[in-house]
C-alpha positions as CSV (number, residue, x, y, z in Angstrom):
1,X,0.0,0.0,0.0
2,X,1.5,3.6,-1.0
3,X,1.5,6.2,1.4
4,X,1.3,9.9,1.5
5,X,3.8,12.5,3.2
6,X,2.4,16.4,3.3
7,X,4.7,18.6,4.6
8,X,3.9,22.3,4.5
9,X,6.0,25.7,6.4
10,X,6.5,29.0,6.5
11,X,9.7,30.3,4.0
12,X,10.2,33.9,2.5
13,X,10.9,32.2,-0.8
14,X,11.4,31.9,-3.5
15,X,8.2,30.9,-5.4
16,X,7.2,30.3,-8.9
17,X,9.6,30.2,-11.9
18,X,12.2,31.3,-9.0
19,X,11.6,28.6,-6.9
20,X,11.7,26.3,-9.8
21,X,15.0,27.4,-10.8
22,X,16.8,27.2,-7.3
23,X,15.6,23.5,-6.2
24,X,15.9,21.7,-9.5
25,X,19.0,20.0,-7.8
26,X,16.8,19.4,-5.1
27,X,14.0,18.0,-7.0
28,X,16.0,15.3,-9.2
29,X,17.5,14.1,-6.0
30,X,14.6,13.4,-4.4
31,X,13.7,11.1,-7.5
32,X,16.7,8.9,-6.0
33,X,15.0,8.4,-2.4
34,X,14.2,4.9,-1.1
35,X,10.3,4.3,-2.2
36,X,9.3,7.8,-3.6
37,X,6.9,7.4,-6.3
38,X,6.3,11.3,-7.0
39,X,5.6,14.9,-5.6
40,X,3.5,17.5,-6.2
41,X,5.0,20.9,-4.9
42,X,3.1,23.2,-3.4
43,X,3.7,27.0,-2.7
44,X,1.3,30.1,-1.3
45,X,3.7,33.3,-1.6
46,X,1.1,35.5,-0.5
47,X,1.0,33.6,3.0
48,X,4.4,32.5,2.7
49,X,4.3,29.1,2.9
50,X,5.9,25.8,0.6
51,X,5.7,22.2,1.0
52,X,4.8,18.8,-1.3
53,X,2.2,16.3,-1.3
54,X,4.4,13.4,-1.6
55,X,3.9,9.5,-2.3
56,X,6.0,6.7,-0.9
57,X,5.7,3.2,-1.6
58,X,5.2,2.5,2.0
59,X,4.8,3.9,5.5
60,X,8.2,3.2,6.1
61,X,9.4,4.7,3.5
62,X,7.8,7.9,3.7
63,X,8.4,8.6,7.9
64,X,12.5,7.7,7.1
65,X,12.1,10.5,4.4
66,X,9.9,12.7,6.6
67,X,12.9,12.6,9.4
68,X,15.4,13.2,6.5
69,X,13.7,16.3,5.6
70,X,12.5,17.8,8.3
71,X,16.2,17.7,9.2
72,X,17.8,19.0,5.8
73,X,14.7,21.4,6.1
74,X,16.1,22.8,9.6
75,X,19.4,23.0,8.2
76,X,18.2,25.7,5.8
77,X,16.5,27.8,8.8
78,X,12.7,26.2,8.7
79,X,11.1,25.4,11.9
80,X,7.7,24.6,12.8
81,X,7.3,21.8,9.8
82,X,3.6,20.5,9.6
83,X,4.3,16.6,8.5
84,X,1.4,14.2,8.5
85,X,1.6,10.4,6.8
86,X,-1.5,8.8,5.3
87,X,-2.9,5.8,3.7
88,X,-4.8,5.8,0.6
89,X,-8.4,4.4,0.1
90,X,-8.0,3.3,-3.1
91,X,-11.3,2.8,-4.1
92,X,-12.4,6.1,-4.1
93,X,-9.1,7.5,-5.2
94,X,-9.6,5.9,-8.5
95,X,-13.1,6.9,-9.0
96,X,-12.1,10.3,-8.3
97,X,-9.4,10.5,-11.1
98,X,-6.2,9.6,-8.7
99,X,-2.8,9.8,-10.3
100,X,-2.4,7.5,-12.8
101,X,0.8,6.9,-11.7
102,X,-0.4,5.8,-8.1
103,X,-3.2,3.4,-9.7
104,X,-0.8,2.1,-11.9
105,X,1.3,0.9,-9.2
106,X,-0.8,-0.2,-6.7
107,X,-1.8,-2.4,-9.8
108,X,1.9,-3.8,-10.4
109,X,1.9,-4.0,-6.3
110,X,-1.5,-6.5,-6.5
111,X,0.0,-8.3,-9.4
112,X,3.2,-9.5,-7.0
């Protein structure tokens, strides 16, 4: 079962095509960590706020990423991390258009 990881806190930026261009490092790496399927970034300059809605192929995978990040994320300055893990009802994630990619695993995950 795939889990996800949303993580949202307060940062002064940057956001939009800035952001994008000053954590492209940090986005291809996280492609290489243990059980991450994919993540959807999120930002809200006007409150000052960024985070990701992120899915791991399991629990475990996403809380050993969660401690990871929290801690690189202190590193930079940012405290006071929201973090929450959840499971997925599948059901009604699919009949609600999920992503494909998530369906499409938790196929290939019935299938073994």
């Amino acid at each position: 079962m795939a889990y996800v990881l949303q993580v949202d806190f307060k940062m002064n930026g940057p956001f939009g095509d800035e952001m994008a261009e000053a954590f492209t490092d940090l986005a291809k790496s996280i492609n290489e960590e243990d059980g991450f399927i994919w993540k959807i970034w999120t930002e809200c300059s006007e409150k000052n706020e960024a985070g990701g809605i992120y899915l791991f192929e399991t629990k475990e995978t996403a809380e050993k990423y969660n401690v990871m990040h929290t801690s690189r994320l202190a590193g930079f300055g940012i405290t006071n991390i929201n973090a929450k893990i959840f499971s997925i009802n599948s059901k009604l994630t699919e009949i609600n258009k999920g992503p494909e990619t998530y369906i499409a695993t938790r196929t290939l995950h019935a299938r073994t």
